[in-house]
C-alpha atoms as one frame of an Amber mdcrd trajectory, in Angstrom:
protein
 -18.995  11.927  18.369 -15.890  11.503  20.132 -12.836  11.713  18.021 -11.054
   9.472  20.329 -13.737   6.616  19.200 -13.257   7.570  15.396  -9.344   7.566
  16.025 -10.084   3.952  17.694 -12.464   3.394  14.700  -9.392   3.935  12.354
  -6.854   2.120  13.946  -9.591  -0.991  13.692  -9.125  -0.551   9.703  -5.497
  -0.800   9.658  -5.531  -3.703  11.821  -7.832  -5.128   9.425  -6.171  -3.989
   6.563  -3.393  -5.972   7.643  -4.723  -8.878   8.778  -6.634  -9.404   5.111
  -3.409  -8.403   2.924  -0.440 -10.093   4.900  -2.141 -13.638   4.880  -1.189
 -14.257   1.217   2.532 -15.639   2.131   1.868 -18.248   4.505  -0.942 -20.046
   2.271   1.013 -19.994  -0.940   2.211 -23.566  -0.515  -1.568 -24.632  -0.003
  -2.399 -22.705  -2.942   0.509 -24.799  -4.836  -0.348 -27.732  -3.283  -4.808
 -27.433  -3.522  -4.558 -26.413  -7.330  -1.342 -27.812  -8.874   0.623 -24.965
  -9.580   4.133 -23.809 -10.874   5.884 -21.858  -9.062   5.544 -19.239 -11.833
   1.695 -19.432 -11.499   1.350 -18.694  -7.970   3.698 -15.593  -8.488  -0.053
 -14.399 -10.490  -1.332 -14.525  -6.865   0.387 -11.872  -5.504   0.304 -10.225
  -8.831  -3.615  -9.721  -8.554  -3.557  -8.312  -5.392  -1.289  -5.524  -5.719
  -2.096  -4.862  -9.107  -5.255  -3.216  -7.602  -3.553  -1.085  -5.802  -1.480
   0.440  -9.040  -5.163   0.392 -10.820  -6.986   2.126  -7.798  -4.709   4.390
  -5.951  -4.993   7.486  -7.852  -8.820   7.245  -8.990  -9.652   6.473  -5.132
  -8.295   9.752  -4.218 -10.401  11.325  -6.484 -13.353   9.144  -5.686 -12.765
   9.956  -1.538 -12.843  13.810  -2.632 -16.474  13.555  -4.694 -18.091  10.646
  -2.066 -16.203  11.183   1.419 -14.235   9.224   3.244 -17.204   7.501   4.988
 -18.961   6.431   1.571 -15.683   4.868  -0.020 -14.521   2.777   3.251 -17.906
   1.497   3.475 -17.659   0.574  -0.264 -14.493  -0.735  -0.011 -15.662  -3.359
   2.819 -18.095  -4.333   0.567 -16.271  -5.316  -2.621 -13.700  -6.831   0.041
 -16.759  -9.280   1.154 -17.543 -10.043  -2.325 -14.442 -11.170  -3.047 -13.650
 -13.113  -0.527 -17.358 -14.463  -0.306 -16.977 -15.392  -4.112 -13.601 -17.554
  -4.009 -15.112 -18.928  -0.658 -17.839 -20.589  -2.629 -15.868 -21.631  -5.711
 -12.095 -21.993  -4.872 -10.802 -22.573  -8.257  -7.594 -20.976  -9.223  -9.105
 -18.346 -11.765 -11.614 -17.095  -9.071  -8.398 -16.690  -6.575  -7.175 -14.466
  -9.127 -10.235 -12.449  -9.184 -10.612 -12.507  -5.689  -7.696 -11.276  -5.206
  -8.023  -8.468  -6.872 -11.409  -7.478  -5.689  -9.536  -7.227  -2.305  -6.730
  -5.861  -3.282  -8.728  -2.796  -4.970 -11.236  -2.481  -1.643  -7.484  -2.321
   0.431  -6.469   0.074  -2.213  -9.337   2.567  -1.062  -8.808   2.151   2.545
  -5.188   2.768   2.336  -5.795   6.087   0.327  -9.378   6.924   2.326  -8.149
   6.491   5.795  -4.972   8.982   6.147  -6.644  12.206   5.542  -8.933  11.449
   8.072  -6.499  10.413  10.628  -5.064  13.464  10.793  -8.317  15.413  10.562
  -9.735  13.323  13.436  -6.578  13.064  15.628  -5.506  16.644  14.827  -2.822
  17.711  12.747  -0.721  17.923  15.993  -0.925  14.013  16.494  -0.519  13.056
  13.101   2.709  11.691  13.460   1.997   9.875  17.038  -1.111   8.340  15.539
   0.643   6.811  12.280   2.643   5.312  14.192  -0.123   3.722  16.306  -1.740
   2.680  13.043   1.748   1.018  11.920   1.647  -0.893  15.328  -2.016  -2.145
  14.596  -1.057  -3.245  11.064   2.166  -5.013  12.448   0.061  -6.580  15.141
  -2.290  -7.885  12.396   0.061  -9.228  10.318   1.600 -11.152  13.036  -1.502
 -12.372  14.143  -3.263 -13.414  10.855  -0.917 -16.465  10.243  -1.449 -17.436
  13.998  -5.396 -17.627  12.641  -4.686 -19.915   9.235  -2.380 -22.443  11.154
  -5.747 -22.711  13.883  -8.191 -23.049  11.940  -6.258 -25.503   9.265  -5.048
 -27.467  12.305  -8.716 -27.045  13.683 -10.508 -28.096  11.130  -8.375 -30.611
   9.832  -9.520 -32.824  12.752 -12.613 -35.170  12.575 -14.256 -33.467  15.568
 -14.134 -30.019  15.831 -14.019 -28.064  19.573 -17.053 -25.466  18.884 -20.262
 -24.946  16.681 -18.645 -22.044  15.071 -15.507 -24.553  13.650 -18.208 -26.879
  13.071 -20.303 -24.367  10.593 -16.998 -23.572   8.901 -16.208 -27.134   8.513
 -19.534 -28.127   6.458 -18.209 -25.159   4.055 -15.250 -25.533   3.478 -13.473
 -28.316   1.332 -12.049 -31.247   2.830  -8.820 -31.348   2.174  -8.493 -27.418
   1.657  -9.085 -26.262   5.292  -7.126 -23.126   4.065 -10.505 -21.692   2.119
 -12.111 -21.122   5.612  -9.699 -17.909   5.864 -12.037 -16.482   3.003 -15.472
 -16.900   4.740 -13.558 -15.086   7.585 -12.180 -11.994   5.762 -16.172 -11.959
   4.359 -17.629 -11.756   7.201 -14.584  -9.582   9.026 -15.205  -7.195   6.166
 -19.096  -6.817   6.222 -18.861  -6.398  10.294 -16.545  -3.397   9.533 -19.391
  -2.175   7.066 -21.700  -2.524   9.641 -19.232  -0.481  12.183 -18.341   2.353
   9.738 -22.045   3.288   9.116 -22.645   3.393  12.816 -20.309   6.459  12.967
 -20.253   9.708  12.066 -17.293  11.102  10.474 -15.354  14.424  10.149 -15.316
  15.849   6.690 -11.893  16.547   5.628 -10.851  19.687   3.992  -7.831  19.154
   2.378  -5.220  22.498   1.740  -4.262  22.998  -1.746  -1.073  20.991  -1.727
  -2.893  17.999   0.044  -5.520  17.829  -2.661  -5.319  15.158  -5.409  -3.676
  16.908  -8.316  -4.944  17.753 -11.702  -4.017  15.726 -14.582  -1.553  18.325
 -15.345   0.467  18.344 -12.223   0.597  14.376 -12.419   1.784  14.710 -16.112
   4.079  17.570 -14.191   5.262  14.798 -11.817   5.794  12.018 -13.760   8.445
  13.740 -15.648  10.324  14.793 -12.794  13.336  12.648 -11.968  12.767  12.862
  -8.400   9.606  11.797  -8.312  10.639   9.149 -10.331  13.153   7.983  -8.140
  11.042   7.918  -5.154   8.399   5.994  -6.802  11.099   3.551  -7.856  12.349
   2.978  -4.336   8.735   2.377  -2.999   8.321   0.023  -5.757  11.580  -1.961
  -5.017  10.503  -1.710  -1.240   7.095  -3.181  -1.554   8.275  -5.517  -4.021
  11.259  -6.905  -1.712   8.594  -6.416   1.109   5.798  -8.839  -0.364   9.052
 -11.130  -2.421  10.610 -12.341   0.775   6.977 -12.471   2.877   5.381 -14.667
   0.195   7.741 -17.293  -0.847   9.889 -17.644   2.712   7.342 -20.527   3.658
   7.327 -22.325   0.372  11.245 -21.496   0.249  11.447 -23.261   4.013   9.123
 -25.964   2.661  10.967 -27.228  -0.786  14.135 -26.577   0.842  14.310 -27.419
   4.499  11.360 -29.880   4.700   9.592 -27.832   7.387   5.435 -27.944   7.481
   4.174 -23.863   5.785   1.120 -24.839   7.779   2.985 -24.876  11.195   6.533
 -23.581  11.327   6.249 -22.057   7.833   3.404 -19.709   8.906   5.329 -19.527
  12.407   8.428 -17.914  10.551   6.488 -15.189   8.266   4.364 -14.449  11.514
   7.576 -13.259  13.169   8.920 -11.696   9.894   5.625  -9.500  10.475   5.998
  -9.015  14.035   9.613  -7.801  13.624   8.926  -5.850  11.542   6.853  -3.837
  13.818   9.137  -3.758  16.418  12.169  -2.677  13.273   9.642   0.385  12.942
   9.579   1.482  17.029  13.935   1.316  16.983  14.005   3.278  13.684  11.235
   5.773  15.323  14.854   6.065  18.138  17.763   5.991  15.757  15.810   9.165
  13.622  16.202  10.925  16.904  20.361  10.690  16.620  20.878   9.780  13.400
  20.394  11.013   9.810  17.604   9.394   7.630  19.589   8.910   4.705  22.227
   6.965   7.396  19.766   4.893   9.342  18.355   3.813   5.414  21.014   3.058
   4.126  22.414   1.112   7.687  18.923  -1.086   7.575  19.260  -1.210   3.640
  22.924  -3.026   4.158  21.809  -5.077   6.685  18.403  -6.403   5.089  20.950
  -7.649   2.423  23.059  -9.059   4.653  20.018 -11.569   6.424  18.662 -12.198
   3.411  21.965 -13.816   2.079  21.992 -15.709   5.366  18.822 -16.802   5.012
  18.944 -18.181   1.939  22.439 -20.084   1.965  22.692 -20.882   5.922  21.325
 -24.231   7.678  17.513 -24.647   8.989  18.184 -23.276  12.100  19.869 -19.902
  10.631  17.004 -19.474   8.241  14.262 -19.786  11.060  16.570 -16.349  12.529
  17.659 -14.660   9.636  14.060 -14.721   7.330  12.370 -12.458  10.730  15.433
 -10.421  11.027  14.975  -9.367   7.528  11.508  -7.732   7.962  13.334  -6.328
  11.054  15.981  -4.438   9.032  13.504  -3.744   6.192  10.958  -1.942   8.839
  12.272   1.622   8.444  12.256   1.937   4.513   8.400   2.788   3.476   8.559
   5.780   6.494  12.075   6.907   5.523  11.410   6.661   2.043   8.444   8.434
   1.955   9.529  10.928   4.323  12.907  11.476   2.198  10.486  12.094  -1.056
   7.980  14.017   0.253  10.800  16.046   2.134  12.130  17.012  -1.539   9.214
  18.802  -2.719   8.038  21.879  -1.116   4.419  21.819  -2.925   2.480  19.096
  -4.375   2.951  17.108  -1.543  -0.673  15.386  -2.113  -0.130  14.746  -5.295
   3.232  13.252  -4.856   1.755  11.042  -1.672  -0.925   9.804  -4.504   2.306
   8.746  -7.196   4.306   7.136  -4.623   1.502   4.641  -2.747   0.908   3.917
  -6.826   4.310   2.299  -5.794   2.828  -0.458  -4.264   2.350  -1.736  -7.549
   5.787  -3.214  -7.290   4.189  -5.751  -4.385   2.666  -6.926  -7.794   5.846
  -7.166  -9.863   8.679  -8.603  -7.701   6.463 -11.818  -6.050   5.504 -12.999
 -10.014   9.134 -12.688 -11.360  10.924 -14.454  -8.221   8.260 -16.860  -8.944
   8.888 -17.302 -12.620  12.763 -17.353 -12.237  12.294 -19.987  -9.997  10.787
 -22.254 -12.803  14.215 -21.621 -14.577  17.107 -21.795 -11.650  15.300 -22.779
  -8.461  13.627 -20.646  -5.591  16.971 -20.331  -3.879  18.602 -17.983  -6.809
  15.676 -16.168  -7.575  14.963 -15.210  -4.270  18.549 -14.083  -4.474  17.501
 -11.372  -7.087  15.543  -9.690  -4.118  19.537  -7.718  -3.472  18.982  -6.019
  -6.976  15.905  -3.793  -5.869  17.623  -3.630  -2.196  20.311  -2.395  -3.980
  18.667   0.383  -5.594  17.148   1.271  -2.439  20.647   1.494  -0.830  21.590
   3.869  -4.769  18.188   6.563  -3.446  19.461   6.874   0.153  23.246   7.783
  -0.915  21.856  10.290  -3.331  18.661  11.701  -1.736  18.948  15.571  -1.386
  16.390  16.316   0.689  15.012  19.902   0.970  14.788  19.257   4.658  16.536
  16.792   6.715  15.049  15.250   9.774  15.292  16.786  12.829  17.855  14.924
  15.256  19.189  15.929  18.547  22.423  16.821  17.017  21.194  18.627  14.394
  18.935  21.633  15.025  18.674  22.962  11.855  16.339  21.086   9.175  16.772
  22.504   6.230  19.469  20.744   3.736  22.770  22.849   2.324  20.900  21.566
  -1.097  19.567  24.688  -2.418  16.963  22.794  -4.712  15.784  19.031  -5.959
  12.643  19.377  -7.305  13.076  21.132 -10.275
């Protein structure tokens, strides 16, 4: 089949990846609001999701090199569906939990599955080009999925819906929780894409040696190596930050500024994702002239500097500052990852596999803002998002990089650092 179809075909999954991961922050304050909840409880939400993806990382790399990518995708649309179908027909609080995480592990294999086979199906030559097409469809996604929840809650919120479809959704869902009918769409979103994936035929991937998952050994290896360490760290503070400031903005505009999270609040994160996106296309430019350990440390600083504006400025300086922060915080995953990977001249599979365990911290960060703010209010606790930034800003100042990205000043690569992964 044509590869430019199965490049199209994966580009589809990270826009859906998106669009079923990113929706979490603006329907927190429904969640709050639908079930009761403490701010400390709803920090569980997040919690389940991303816990998958410390739980399944790893094994789903060793899962996509026994089954094929082809066999896990389609596997991991299918426990999506379930879990979405299952809180869609009992929304209770323990079965968002569980939901949750049944998502959260099916995103977990996609994110692991979907890579490899990008660059197999793009060629090796594109790789980099095509990533960052994928991280334009995931940024699209996320800006567009809280466009969807404040439609179809304002939609179906009315006594007379505008179409049969919004009708149909209406007799499901709960009256005054209009916010479910996002889970009968990510069910049905996720069985179409089973339905899609099977219809294709896929290139096997045949990974080199250092892009295979590692032993146990070499992961025992890893894990004791500072570096490695360090790096996973940083992704861990970045997700963490990431998913902290994306999930409580619009409950943080709502207790705070009075604004509606169904309206403006979803507005605001929508445009924290979208800037984001457009963060990643400048850094893309400023790697060109500008060392990586600069430009992360430059966006590091100034991520710091919006959030603290955010947080302690007026109404209208919070609707600019929250979507400037995903704006600054759009280079750190790439130059972090980059930066770690760049520090190792073998293992770099099994490295890739420790560091997207990382996203573990997306799990971590949300649930303690959220519990802190049971003890000095969401304002201060969100202010505790400048400790992991500030770690983030520690890795770039002492990253040695075996090579250094290429920028038009600089033609040679490699790093005066002799070693750093010893």
């Amino acid at each position: 089949m044509n590869r430019v179809f199965i490049v199209s075909l994966i580009l589809l999954v990270f826009f859906v990846i998106s669009f079923l991961t990113n929706i979490l922050g603006p329907i927190i304050p429904d969640i709050i609001q639908s079930f009761e909840l403490s701010l400390g409880l709803a920090g569980f939400l997040p919690f389940a999701f991303f816990l998958a993806y410390g739980v399944m990382s790893i094994p789903s790399g060793i899962l996509v090199e026994r089954y094929q990518e082809k066999r896990v995708m389609m596997a991991a649309f299918v426990i999506s569906s379930i879990g979405a179908f299952q809180f869609a027909m009992m929304p209770t609080f323990i079965v968002a939990m569980l939901s949750l995480f049944m998502i959260g592990v099916g995103m977990a294999m996609l994110q692991v599955a979907i890579n490899p086979l990008l660059r197999e199906a793009g060629g090796k030559e594109n790789f980099a080009f095509n990533s960052v097409l994928g991280q334009l469809c995931f940024g699209a996604a996320s800006f567009l999925s809280p466009q969807v929840y404040s439609y179809l809650v304002v939609s179906l919120s009315q006594q007379q819906v505008e179409s049969s479809w919004l009708a149909s959704l209406q007799s499901v869902v709960p009256q005054d929780m209009a916010w479910v009918s996002l889970y009968w769409v990510f069910a049905i979103v996720s069985l179409l894409m089973v339905i899609i994936i099977s219809l294709f035929s896929l290139p096997k991937v045949e990974p080199s040696e250092d892009e295979q998952v590692g032993q146990l050994a070499i992961y025992r290896q890893l894990f004791s190596n500072r570096t490695v360490l360090m790096y996973f760290f940083a992704i861990a503070c970045y997700v963490g930050t990431e998913q902290g400031v994306a999930n409580w903005m619009s409950q943080y505009l709502s207790s705070y500024h009075g604004i509606d999270p169904q309206l403006e609040g979803a507005d605001v994160v929508s445009y924290f994702w979208g800037l984001l996106t457009v963060g990643c296309l400048l850094g893309l430019l400023l790697l060109k002239v500008l060392d990586s350990k600069v430009v992360l440390m430059t966006f590091t600083g100034l991520s710091m500097l919006t959030l603290l504006i955010a947080l302690f400025g007026d109404l209208d300086t919070a609707l600019i500052a929250f979507p400037l922060v995903g704006f600054f915080l759009s280079v750190m995953w790439s130059v972090i990852f980059s930066l770690a990977l760049n520090s190792f001249s073998t293992h770099h599979g099994a490295v890739s596999g420790i560091l997207c365990t990382g996203i573990v911290g997306g799990a971590l960060v949300p649930l303690i803002v959220g519990n802190l703010a049971e003890v000095v209010g969401l304002q201060w606790a969100m202010v505790t998002l400048l400790l992991p930034l500030s770690y983030i800003f520690w890795v770039a100042y002492s990253a040695k990089p075996l090579i250094r990205n290429r920028t038009i000043w600089n033609k040679n690569m490699t790093s005066d650092t002799s070693t750093v992964n010893s």
